[in-house]
C-alpha positions as CSV (number, residue, x, y, z in Angstrom):
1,X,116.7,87.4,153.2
2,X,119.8,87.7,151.4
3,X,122.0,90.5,151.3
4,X,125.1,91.9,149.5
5,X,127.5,94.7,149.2
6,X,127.5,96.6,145.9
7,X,130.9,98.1,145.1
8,X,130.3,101.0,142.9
9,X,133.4,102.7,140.6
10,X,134.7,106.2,140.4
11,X,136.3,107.1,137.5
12,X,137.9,103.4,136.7
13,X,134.8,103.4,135.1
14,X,136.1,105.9,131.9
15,X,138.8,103.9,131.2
16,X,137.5,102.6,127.8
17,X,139.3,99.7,126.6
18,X,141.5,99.3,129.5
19,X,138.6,98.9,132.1
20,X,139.3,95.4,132.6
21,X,142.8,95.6,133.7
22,X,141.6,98.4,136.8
23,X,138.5,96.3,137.2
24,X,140.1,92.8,137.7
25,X,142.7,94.5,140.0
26,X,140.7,95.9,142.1
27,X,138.6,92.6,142.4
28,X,142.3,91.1,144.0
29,X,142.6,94.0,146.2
30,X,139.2,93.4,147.4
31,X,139.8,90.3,148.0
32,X,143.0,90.3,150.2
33,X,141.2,92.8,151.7
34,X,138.5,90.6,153.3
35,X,139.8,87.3,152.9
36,X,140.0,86.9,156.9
37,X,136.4,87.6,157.0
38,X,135.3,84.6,155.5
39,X,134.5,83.3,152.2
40,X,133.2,85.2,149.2
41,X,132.1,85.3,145.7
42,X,133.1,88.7,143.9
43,X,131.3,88.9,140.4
44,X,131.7,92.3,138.0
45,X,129.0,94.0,135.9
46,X,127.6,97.6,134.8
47,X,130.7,99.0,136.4
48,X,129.9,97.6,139.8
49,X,131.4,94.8,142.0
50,X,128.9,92.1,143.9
51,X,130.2,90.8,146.8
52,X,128.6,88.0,148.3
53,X,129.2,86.4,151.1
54,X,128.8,82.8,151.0
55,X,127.8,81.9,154.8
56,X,125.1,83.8,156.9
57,X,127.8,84.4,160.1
58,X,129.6,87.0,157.7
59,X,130.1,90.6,159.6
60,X,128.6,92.8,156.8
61,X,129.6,95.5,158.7
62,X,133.3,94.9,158.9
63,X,133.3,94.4,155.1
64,X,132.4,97.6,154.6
65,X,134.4,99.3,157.1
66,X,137.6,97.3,155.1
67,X,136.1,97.8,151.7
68,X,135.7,101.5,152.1
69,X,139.6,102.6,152.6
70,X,140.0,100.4,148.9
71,X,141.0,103.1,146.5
72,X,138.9,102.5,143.0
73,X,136.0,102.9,144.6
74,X,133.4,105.6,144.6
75,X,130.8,104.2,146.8
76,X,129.5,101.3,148.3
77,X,126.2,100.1,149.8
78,X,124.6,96.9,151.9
79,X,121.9,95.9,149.2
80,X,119.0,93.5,150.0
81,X,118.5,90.8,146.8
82,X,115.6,90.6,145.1
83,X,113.3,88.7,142.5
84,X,112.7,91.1,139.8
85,X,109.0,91.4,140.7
86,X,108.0,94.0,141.8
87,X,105.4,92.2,144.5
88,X,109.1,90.5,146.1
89,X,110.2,93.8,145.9
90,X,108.1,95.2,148.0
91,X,108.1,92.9,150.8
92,X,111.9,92.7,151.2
93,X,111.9,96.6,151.1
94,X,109.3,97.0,154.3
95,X,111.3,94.0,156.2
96,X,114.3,95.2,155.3
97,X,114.3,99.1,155.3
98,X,112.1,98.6,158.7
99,X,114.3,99.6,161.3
100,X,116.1,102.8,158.8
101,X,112.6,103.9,158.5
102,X,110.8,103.4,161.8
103,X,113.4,105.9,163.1
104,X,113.6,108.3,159.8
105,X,111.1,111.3,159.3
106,X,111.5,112.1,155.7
107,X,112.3,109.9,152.4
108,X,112.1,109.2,148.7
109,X,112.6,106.4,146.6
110,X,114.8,106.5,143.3
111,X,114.8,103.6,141.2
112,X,117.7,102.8,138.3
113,X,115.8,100.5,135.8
114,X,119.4,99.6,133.8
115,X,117.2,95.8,132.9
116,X,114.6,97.6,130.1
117,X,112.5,94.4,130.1
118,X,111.3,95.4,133.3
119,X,107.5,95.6,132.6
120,X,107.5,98.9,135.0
121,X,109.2,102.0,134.0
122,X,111.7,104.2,136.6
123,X,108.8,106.9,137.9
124,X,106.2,104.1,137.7
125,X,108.4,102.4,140.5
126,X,108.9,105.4,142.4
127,X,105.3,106.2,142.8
128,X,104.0,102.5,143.6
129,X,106.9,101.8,146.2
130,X,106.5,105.2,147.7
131,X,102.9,104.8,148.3
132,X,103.6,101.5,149.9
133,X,106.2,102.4,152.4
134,X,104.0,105.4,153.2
135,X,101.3,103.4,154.0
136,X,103.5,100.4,156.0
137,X,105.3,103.7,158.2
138,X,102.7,106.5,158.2
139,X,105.2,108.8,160.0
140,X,107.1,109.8,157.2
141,X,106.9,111.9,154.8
142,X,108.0,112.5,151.1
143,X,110.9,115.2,151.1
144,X,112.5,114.9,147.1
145,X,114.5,117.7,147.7
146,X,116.7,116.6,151.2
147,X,115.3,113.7,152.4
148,X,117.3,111.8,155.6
149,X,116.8,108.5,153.7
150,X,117.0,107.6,150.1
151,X,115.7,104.1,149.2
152,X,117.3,103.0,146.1
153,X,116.0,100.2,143.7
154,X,118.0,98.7,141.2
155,X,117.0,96.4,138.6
156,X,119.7,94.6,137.3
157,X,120.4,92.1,135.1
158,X,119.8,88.8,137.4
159,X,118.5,90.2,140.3
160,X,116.6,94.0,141.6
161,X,118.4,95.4,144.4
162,X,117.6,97.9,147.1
163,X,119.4,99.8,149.6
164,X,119.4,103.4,151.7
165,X,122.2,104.0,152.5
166,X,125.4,105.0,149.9
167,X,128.6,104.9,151.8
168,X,131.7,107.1,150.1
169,X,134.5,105.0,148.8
170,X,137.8,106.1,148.9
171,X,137.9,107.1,145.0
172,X,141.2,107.4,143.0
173,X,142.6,103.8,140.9
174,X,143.0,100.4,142.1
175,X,146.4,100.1,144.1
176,X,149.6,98.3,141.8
177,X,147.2,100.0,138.6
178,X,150.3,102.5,138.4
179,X,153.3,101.3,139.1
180,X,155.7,101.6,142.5
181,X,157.6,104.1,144.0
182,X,159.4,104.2,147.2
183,X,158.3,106.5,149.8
184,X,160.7,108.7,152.3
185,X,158.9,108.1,155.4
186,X,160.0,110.0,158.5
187,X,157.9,110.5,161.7
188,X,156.2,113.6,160.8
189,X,152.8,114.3,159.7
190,X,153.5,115.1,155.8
191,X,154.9,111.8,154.5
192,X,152.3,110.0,155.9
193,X,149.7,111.7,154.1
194,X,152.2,111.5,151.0
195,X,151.7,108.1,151.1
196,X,148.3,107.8,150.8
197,X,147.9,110.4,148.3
198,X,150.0,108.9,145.7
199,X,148.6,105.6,146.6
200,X,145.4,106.9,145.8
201,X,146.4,107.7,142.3
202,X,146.9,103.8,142.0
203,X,150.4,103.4,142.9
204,X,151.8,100.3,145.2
205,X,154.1,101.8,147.7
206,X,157.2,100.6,149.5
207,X,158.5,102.8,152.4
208,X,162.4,104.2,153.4
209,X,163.4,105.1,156.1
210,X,166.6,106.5,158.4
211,X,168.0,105.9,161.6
212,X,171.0,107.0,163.6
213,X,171.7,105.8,166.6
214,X,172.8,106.5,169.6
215,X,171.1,110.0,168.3
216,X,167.6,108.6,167.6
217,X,165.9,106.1,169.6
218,X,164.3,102.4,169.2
219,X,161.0,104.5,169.9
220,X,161.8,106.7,167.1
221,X,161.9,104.1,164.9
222,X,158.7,101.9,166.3
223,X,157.2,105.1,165.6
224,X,157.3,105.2,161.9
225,X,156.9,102.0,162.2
226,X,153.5,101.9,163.6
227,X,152.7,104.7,160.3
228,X,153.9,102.2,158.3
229,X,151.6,99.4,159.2
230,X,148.4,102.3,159.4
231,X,148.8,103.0,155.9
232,X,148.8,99.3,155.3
233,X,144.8,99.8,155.5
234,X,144.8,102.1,152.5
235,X,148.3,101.0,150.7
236,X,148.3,97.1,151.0
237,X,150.9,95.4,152.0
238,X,154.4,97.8,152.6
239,X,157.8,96.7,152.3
240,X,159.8,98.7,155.2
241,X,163.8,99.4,154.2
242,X,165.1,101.1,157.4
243,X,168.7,102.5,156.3
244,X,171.6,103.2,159.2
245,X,172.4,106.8,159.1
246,X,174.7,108.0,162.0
247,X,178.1,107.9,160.2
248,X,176.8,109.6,157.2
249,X,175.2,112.1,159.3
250,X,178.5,112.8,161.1
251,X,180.7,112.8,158.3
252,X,178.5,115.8,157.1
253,X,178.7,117.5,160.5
254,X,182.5,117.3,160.5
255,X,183.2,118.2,156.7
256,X,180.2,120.8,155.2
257,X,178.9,124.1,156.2
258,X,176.8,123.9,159.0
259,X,174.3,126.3,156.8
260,X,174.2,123.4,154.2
261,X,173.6,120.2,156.9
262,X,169.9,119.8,155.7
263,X,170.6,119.8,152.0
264,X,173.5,117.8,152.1
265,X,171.5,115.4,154.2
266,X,168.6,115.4,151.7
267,X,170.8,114.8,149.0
268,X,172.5,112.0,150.2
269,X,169.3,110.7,151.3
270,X,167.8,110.7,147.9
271,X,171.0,108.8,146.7
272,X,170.7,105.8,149.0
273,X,166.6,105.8,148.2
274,X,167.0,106.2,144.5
275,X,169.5,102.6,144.5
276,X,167.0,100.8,147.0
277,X,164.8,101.8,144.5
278,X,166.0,100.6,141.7
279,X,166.6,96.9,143.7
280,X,163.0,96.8,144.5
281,X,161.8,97.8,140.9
282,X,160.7,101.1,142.2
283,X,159.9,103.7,139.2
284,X,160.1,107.0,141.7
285,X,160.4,108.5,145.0
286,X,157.7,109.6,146.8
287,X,158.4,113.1,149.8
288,X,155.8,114.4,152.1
289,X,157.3,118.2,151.1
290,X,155.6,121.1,151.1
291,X,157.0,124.0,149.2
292,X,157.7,126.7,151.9
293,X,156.8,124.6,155.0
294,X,160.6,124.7,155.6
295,X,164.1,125.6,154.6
296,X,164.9,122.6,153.1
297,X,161.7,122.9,151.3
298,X,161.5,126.4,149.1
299,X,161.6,125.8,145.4
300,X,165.9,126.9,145.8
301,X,166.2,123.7,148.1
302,X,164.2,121.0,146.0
303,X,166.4,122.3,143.1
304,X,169.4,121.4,145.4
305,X,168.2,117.9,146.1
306,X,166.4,116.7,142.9
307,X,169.9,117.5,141.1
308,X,170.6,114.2,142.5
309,X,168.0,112.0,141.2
310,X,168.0,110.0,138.5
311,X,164.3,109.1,138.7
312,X,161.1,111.2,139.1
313,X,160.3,112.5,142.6
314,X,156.6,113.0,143.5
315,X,155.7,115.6,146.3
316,X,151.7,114.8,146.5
317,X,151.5,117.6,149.6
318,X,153.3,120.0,147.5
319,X,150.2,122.4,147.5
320,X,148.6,121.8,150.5
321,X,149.0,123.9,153.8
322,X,149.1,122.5,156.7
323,X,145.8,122.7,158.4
324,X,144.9,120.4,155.3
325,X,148.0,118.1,155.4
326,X,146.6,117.7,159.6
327,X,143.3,117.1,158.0
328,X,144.1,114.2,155.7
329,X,146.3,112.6,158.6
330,X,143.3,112.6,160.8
331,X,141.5,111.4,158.5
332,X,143.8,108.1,157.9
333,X,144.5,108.4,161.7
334,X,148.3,108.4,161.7
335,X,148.2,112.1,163.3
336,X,148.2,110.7,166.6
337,X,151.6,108.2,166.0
338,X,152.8,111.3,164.1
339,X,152.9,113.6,166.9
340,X,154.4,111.2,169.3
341,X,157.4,113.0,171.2
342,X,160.3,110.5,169.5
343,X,162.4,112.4,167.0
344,X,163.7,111.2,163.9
345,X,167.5,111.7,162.1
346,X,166.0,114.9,160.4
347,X,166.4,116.7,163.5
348,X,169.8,115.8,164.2
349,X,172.5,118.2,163.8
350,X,169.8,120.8,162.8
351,X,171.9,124.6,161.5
352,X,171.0,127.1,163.7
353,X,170.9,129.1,160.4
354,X,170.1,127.0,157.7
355,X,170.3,127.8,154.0
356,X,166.8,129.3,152.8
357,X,168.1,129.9,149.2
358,X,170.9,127.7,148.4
359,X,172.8,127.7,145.4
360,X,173.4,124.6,143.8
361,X,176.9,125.6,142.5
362,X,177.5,126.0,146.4
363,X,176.0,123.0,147.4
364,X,177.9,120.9,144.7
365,X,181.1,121.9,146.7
366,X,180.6,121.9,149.7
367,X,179.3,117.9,149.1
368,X,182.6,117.3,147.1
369,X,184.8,118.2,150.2
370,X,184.7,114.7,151.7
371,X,184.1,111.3,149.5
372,X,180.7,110.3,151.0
373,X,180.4,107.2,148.1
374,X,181.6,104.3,150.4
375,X,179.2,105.5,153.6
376,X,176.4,105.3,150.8
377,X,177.8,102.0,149.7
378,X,177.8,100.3,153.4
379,X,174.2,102.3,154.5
380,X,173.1,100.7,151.1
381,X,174.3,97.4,152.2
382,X,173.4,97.6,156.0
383,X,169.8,98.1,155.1
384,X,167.4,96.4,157.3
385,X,163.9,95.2,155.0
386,X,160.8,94.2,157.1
387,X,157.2,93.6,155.1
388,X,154.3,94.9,157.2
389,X,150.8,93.3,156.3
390,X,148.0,94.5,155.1
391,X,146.1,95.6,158.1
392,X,142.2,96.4,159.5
């Protein structure tokens, strides 16, 4: 018996006349995605991907758990093929729904009859294989309402498929369908999650972040590390630009207001992503900020630090509270890493009293008080880039 996995598409599948391009990128990222697994065929059609694995010793089950975390995809499924006669039908659906049934109570069979040559109509399929299963597993009974299993039918164009079990995708576009933007990637929780949301929306990320020895740690920075390569699952592959910080973050401590540390600090970290950025063809920054959260992030303080960029920055959390920012991270599982005890450059030189509602005017000169251009020049050039795989 031969069986498949049927890759089903969210809203990739309105995109009229550009279809094609989201559909043949998506077929890529599927592939890289389960090239170690073995070898494949990946075939498109009725805005759904086949694929098929080409050797019997293929972990099924693995494929799905990779395919799954691929954004362009609404739901997926484990399909047995089938003739498209309704007698082959019918035996591969009692030998292969055996086991999901023998331990089921309730069911109901739905049948998508997209091939209209089919000599049997949608209900007619319904009522025929219902009756069958009923009689092969006389335990059950018909629930159309909530059942605990749904057996599907699909009769296609080459082939009839059936299945019981729809599995969620991930949804959003196809990864590299929208573009790049760098992502400021500290060891928290929020930036994380910011990377996954905005990768979601079909955008390849690359990843920034800052160090500053002796004041953070080599654990501090295996840390975000480790996040990196997490969101690798969902993301692709990540290139990692970690940028050294300590003399830029003592040049502020010895020539700003201590109330304007954080801003300052934001501000000149924007700088240094924006020209990384534009060396790695990145079209915007990506923050894991969340209007409120903290002083550095009320509306007052993004003013502050966006009047530094010269290209768009996208806050995806910007909304979100944090029991749901936790909830995502979980969810991705880089909460755990996250709330490791190793601290990152943010929390260096924190003000006792920072800033809630700067002034921009204020900011502006305070900044201008000390020449920080040639510590952005040598953190540019002293920037450390590492590639981390796409991972399981």
């Amino acid at each position: 018996m031969r069986e498949i996995v049927l890759v089903k598409y969210g809203e990739m599948a309105l995109k009229g006349l550009n279809k094609k391009t989201f559909e043949d990128m998506l077929i890529k990222n599927i592939k890289r995605r389960i090239k170690s697994l073995g070898q494949f065929e990946l075939t498109s059609a009725q805005s759904t991907t086949y694929i098929i694995p080409l050797s019997d010793d293929i972990d099924l089950e693995e494929v799905v758990e990779r395919v799954k975390k691929i954004f362009g995809i609404a739901a997926l499924c484990r399909a047995c093929v089938c003739e498209k006669d309704f007698g082959d039908i019918t035996e591969k659906s009692i030998e292969y729904l055996r086991d999901i049934l023998g331990s089921a109570k309730t069911f109901k069979v739905n049948a998508k009859r997209s091939d209209k040559a089919f000599p049997m109509k949608s209900p007619e399929i319904c009522m025929e294989l219902g009756g069958i299963l009923l009689e092969k597993f006389p335990h059950l009974t018909v629930d159309v309402k909530n059942p605990e299993i749904t057996v599907t039918v699909e009769i296609r164009d080459t082939n009839a498929y059936v299945h019981a079990e729809n599995i969620k995708g991930a949804g959003g576009l196809p990864v590299g369908s929208s573009g790049k933007a760098l992502l400021l990637l500290s060891g928290g929780i929020d930036s994380p999650v910011a990377g996954y949301m905005i990768a979601k929306r079909g955008v390849q990320i690359a990843a920034i972040h800052y160090v500053s020895p002796p004041y953070t740690s080599d654990r501090a920075q295996l840390k975000v590390e480790m996040l990196a390569q997490k969101l690798t699952a969902y993301c692709g592959g990540i290139a990692f630009y970690c940028v050294p910080f300590t003399e830029i973050q003592e040049a502020i401590k010895d020539n700003c207001p201590e109330e304007f540390f954080t801003i300052i600090m934001r501000r000149l970290m924007m700088e240094i992503a924006q020209r990384i950025a534009a060396k790695d063809n990145c079209l915007a920054l990506v923050t894991g900020e969340s209007i409120g959260q903290v002083a550095s992030q009320t509306m007052a303080a993004m003013v502050c630090t966006d009047a530094v960029c010269r290209i768009p920055v996208f806050r995806p959390c910007i909304g979100m509270d944090k029991t749901e920012i936790i909830e995502t991270a979980r969810k991705i599982d880089t909460f755990d890493i996250s709330i490791e005890p190793y601290e990152d450059c943010c929390t260096v030189f924190t003000p006792r009293h920072p800033k809630v509602r700067p002034k921009l005017a204020d900011i502006e000169k305070a900044q201008s008080s000390f020449d920080f251009e040639p510590l952005i020049e040598q953190a540019v050039e002293g920037t450390e880039m590492k590639t981390f795989q796409l991972g399981n």
